[in-house]
N, CA and C atoms of all chains as a GROMACS GRO file, in nm:
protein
  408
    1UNK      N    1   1.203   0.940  -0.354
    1UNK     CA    2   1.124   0.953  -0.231
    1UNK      C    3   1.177   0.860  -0.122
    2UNK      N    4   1.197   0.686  -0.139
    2UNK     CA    5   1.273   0.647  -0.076
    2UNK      C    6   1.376   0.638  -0.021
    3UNK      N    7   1.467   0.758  -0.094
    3UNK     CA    8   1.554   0.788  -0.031
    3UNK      C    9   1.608   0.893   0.069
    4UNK      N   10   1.510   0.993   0.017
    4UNK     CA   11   1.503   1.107   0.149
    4UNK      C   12   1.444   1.076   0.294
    5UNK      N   13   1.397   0.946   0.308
    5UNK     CA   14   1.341   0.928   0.397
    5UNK      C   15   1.417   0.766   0.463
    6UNK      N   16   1.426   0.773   0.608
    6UNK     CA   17   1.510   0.630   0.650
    6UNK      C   18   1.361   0.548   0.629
    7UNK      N   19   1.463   0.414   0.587
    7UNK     CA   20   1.371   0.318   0.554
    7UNK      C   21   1.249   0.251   0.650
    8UNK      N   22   1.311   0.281   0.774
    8UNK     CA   23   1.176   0.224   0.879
    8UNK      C   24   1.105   0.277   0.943
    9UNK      N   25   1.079   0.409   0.876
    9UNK     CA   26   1.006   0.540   0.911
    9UNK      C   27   0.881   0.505   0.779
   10UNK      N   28   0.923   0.442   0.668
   10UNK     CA   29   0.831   0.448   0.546
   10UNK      C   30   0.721   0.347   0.493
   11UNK      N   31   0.612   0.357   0.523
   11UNK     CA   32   0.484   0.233   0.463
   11UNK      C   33   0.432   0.266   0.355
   12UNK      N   34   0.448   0.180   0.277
   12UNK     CA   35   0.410   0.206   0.132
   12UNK      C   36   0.234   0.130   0.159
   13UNK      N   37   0.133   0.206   0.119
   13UNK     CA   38  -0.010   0.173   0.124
   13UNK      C   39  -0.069   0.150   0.025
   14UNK      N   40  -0.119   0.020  -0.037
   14UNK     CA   41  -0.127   0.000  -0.187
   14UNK      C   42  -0.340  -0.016  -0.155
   15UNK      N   43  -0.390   0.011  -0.246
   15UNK     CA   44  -0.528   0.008  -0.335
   15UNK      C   45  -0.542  -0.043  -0.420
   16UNK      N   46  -0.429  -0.174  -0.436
   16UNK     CA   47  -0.479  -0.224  -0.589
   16UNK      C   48  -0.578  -0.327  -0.556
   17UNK      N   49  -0.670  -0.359  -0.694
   17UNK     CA   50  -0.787  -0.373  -0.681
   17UNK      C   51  -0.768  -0.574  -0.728
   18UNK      N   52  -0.660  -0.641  -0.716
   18UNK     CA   53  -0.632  -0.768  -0.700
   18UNK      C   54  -0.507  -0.809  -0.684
   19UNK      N   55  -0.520  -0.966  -0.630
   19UNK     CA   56  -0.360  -1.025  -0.612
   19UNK      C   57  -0.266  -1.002  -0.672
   20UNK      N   58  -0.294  -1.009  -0.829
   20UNK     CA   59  -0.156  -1.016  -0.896
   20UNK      C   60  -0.139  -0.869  -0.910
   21UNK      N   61  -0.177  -0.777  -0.905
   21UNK     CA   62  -0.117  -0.581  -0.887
   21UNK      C   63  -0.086  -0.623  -0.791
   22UNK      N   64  -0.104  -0.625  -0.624
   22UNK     CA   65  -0.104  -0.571  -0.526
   22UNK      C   66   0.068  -0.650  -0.534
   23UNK      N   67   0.042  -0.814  -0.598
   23UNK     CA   68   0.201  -0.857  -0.575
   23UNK      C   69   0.323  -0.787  -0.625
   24UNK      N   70   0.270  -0.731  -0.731
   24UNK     CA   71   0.369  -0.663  -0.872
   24UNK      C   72   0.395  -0.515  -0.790
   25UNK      N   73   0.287  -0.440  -0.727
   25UNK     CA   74   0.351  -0.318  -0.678
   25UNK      C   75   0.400  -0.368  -0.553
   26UNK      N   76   0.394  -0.471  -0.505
   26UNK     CA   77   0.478  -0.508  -0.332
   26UNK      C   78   0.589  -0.507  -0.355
   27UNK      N   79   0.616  -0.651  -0.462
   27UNK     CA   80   0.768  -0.650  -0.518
   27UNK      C   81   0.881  -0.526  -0.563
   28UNK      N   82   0.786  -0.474  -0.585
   28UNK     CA   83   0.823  -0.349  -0.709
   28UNK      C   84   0.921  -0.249  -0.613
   29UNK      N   85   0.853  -0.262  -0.466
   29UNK     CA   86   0.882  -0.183  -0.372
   29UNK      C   87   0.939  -0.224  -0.266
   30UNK      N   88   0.986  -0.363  -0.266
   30UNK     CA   89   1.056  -0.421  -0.142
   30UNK      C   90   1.156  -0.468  -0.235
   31UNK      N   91   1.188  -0.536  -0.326
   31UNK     CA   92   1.271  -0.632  -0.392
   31UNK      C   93   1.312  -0.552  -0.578
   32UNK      N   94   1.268  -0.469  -0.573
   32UNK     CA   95   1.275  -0.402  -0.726
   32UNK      C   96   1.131  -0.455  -0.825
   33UNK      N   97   1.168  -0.404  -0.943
   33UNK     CA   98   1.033  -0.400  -1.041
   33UNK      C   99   1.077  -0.559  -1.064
   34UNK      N  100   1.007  -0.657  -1.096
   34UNK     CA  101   1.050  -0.822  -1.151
   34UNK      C  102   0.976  -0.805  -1.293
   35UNK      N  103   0.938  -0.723  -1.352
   35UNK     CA  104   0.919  -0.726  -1.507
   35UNK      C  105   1.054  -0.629  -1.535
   36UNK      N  106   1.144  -0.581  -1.455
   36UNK     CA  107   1.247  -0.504  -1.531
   36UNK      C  108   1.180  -0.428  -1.645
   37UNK      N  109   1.072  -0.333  -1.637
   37UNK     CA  110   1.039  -0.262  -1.725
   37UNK      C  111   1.006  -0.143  -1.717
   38UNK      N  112   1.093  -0.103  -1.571
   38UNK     CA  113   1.081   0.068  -1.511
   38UNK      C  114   1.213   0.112  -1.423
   39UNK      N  115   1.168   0.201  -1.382
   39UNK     CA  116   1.256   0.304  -1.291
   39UNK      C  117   1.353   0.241  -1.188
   40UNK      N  118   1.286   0.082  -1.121
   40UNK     CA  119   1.323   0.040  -1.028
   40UNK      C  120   1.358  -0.090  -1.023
   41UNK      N  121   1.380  -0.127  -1.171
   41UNK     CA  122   1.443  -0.242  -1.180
   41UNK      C  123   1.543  -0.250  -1.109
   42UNK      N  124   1.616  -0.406  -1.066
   42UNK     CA  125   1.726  -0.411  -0.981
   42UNK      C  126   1.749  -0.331  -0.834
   43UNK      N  127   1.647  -0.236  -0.763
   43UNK     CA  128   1.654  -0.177  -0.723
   43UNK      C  129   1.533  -0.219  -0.592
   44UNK      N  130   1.621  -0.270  -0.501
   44UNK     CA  131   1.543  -0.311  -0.390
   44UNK      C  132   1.616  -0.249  -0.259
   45UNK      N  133   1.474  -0.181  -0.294
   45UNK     CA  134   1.421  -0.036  -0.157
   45UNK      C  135   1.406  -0.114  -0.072
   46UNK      N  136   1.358  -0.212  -0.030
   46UNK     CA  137   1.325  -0.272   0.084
   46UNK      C  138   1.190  -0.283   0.160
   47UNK      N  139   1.114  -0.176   0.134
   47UNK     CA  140   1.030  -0.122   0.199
   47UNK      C  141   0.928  -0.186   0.258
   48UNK      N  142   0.824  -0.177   0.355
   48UNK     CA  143   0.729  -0.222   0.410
   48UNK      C  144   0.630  -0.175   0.334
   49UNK      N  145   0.556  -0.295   0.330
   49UNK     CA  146   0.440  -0.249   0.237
   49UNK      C  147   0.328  -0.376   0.282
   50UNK      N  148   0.180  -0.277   0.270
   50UNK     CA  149   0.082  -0.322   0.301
   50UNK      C  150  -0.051  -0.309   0.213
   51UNK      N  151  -0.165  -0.341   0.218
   51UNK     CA  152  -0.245  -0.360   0.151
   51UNK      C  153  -0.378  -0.280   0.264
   52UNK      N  154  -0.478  -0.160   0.203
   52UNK     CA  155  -0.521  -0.103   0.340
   52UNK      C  156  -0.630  -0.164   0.321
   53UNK      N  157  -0.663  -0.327   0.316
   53UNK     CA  158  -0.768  -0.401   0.345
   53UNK      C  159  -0.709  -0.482   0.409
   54UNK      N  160  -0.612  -0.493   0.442
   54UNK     CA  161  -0.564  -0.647   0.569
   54UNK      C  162  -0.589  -0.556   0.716
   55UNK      N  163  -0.638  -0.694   0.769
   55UNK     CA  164  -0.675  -0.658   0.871
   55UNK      C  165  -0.601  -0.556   0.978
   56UNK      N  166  -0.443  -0.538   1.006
   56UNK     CA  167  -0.378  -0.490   1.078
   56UNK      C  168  -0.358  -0.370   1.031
   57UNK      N  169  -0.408  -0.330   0.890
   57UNK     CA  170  -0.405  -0.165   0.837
   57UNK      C  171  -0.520  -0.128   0.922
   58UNK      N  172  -0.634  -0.208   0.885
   58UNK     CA  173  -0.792  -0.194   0.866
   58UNK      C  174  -0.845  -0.156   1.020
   59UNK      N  175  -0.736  -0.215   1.141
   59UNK     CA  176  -0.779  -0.204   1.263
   59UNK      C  177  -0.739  -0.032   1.275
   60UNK      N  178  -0.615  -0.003   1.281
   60UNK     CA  179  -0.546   0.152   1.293
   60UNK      C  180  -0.621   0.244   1.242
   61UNK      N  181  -0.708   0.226   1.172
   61UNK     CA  182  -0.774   0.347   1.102
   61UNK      C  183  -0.887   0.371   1.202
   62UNK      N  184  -0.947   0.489   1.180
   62UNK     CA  185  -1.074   0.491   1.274
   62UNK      C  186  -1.231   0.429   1.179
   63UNK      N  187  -1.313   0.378   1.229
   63UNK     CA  188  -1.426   0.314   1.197
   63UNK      C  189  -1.497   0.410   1.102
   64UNK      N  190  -1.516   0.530   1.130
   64UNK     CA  191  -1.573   0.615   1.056
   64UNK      C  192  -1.498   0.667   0.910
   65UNK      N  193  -1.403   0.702   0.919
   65UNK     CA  194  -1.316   0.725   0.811
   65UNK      C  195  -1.300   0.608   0.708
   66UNK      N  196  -1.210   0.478   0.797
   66UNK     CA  197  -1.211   0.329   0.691
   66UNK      C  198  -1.311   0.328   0.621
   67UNK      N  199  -1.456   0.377   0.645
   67UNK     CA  200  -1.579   0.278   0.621
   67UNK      C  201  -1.643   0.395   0.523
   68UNK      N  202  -1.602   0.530   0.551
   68UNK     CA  203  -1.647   0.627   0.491
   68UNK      C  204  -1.571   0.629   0.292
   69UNK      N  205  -1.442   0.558   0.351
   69UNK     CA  206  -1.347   0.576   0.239
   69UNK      C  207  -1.328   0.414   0.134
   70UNK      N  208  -1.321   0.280   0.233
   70UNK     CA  209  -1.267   0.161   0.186
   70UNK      C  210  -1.370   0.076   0.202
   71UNK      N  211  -1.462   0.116   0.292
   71UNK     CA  212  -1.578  -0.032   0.300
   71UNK      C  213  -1.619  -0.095   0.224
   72UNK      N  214  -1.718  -0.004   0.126
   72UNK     CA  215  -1.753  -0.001   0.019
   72UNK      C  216  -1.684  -0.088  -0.088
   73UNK      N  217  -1.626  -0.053  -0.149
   73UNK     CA  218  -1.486  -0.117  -0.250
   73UNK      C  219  -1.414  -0.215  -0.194
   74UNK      N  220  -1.437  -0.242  -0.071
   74UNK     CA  221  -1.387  -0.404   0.004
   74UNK      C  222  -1.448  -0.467  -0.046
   75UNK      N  223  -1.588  -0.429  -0.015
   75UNK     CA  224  -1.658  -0.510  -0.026
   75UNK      C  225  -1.654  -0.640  -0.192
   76UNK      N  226  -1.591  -0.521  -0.311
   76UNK     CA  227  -1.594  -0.619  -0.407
   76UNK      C  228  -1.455  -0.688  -0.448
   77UNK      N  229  -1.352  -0.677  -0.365
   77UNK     CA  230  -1.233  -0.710  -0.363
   77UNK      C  231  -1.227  -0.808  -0.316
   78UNK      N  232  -1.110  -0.899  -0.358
   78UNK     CA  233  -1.064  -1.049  -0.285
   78UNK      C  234  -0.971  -1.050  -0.253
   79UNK      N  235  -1.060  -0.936  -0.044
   79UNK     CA  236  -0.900  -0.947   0.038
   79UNK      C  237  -0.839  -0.996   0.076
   80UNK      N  238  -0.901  -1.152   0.070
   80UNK     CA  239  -0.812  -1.269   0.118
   80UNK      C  240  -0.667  -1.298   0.037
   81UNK      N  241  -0.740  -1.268  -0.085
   81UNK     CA  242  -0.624  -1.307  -0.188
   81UNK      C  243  -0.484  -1.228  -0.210
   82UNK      N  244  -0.559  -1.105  -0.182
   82UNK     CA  245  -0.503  -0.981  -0.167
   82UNK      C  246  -0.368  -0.944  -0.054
   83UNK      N  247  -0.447  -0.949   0.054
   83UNK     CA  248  -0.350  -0.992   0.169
   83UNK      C  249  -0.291  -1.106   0.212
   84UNK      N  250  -0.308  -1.193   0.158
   84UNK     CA  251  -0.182  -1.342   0.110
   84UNK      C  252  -0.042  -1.296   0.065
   85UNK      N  253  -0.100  -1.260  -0.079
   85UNK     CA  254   0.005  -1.179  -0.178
   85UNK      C  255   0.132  -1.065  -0.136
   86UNK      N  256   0.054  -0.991  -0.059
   86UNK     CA  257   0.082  -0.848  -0.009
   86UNK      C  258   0.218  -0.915   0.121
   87UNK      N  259   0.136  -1.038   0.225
   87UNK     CA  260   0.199  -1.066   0.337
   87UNK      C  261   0.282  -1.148   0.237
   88UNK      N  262   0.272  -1.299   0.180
   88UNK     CA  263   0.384  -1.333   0.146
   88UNK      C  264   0.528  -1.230   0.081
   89UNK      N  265   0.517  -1.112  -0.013
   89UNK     CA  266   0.596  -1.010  -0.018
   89UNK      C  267   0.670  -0.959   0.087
   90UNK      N  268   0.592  -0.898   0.190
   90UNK     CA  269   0.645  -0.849   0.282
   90UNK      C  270   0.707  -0.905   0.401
   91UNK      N  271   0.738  -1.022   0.394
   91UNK     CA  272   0.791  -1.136   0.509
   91UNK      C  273   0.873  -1.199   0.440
   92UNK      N  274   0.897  -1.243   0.279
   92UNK     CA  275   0.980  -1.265   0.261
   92UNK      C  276   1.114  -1.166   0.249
   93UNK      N  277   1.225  -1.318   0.276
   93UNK     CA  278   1.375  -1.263   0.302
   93UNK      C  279   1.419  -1.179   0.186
   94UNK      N  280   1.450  -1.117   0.158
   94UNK     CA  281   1.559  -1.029   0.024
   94UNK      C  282   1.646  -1.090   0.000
   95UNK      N  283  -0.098  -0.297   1.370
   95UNK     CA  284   0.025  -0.195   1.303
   95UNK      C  285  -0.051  -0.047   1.352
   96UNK      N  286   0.066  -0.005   1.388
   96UNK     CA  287   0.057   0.166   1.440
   96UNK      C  288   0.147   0.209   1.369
   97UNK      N  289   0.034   0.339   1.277
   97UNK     CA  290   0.110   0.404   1.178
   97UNK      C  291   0.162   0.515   1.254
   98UNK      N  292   0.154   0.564   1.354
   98UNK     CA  293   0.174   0.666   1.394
   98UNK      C  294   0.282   0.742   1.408
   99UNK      N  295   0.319   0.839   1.322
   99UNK     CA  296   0.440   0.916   1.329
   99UNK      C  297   0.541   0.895   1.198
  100UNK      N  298   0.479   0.779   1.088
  100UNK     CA  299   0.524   0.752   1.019
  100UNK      C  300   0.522   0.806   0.868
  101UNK      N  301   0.560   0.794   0.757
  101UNK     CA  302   0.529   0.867   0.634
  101UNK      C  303   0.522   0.745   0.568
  102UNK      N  304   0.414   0.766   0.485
  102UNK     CA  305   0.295   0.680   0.405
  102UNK      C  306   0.342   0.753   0.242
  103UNK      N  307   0.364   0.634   0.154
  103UNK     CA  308   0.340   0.629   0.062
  103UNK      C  309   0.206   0.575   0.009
  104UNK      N  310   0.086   0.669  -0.054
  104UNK     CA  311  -0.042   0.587  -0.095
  104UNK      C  312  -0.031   0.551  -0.294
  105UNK      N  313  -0.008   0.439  -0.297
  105UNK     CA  314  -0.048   0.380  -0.454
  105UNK      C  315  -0.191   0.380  -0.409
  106UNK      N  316  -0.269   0.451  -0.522
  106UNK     CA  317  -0.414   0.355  -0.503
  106UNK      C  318  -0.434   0.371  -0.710
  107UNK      N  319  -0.526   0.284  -0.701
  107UNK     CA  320  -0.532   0.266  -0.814
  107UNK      C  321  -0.681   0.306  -0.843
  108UNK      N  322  -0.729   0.330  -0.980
  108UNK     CA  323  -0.904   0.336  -1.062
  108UNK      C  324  -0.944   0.209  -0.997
  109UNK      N  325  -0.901   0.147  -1.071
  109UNK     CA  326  -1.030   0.034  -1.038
  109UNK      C  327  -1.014  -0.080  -0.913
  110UNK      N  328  -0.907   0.006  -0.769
  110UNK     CA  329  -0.911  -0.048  -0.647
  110UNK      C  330  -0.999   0.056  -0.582
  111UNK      N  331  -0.882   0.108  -0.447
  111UNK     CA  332  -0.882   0.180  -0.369
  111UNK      C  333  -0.796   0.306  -0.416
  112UNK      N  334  -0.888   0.435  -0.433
  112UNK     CA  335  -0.788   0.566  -0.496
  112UNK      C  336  -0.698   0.613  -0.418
  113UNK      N  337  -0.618   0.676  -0.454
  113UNK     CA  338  -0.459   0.723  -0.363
  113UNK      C  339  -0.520   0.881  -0.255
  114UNK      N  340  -0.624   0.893  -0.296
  114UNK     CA  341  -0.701   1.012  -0.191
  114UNK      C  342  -0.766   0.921  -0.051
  115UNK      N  343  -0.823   0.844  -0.110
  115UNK     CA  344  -0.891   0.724   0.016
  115UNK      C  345  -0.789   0.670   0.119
  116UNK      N  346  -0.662   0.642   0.024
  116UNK     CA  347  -0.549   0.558   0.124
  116UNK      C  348  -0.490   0.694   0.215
  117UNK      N  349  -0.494   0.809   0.123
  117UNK     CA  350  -0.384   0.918   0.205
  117UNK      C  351  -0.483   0.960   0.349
  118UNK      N  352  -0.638   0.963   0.290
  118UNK     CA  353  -0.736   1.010   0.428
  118UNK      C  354  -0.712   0.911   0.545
  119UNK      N  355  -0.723   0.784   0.491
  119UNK     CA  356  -0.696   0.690   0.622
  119UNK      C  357  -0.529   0.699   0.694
  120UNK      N  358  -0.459   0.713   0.596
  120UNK     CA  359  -0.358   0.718   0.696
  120UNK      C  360  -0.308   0.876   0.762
  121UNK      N  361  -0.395   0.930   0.734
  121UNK     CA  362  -0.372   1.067   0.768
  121UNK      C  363  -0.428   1.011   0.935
  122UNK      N  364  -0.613   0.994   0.941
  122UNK     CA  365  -0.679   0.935   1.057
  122UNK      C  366  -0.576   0.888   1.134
  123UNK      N  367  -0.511   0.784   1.090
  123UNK     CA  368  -0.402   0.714   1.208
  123UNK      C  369  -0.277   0.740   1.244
  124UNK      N  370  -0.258   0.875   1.192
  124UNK     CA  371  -0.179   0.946   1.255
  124UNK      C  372   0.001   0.955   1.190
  125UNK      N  373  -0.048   0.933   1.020
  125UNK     CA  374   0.085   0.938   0.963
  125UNK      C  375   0.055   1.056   0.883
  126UNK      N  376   0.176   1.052   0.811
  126UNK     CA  377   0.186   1.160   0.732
  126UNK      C  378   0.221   1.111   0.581
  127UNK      N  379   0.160   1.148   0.538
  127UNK     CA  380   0.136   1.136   0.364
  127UNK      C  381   0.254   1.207   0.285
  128UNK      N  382   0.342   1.126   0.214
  128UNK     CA  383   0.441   1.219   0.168
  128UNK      C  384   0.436   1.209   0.012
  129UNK      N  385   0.333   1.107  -0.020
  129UNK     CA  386   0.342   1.052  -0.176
  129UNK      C  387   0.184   0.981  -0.190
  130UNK      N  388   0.137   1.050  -0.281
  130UNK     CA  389  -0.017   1.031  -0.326
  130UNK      C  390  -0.049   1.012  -0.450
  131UNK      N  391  -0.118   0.879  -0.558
  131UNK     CA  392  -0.087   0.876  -0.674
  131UNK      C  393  -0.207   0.776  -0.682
  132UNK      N  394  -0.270   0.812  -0.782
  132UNK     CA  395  -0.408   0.687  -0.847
  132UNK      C  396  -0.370   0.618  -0.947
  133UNK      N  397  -0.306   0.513  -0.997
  133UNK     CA  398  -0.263   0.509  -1.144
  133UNK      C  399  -0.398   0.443  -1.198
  134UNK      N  400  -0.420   0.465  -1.329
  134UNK     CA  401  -0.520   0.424  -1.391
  134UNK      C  402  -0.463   0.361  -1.491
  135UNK      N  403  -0.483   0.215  -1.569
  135UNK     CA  404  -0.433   0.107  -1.656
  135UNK      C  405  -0.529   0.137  -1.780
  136UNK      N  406  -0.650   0.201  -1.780
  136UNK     CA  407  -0.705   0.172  -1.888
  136UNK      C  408  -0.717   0.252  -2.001
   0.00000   0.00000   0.00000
């Protein structure tokens, strides 16, 4: 999939439901798998990737939809922790 | 961030946010969904 498509056309949108997933699928998808125990070991796509509870997803969406779909389930998530994880991934260098 | 015009990969997971929830929102903001997937661990 990452490859039919140029890389800065593509946002990978993750739902995982804590820090340490959301880090493991960030990595997984900017820098390769770091358990080397799939498809994409060694294999760094590069990609942008976000978490659709940080705030700069959370603004783009419309109020009715976000809230209809993610509010809820924010609510028991630790998006702080979450979007730490997600941003340190995605800002670091390759 | 303006998704707009862009193609969205949605991971969502069971026991986060499901990969139908992430694809609706980024549909709203104006991307396009090219990859939709819930994985479930348990």
């Amino acid at each position: 999939m990452a490859e039919r498509f140029q890389r800065d056309e593509l946002i990978v949108l993750l739902g995982t439901p804590n820090a340490e997933s959301s880090r493991l699928y960030a990595l997984t998808v900017k820098a390769g798998d770091p358990s080397w125990a799939g498809a994409l070991a060694g294999t760094a796509l590069g990609l942008a990737v976000y978490h659709i509870t940080e705030p700069e997803v959370k603004t783009s969406i419309p109020v009715a939809i976000y809230d209809e779909h993610v509010s809820l389930m924010s609510m028991v998530l630790d998006v702080d922790d979450i979007a730490t994880a997600v941003r340190e991934v995605r800002e670091a260098q390759l | 961030m303006d998704m707009q015009g862009k193609k969205v990969i949605a991971l969502g997971e069971r026991d986060g946010i499901q990969g139908t929830a992430l694809a609706e929102c980024a549909k709203s903001a104006g991307a396009e969904v090219v990859l939709e997937m819930t994985h479930c661990f348990v």
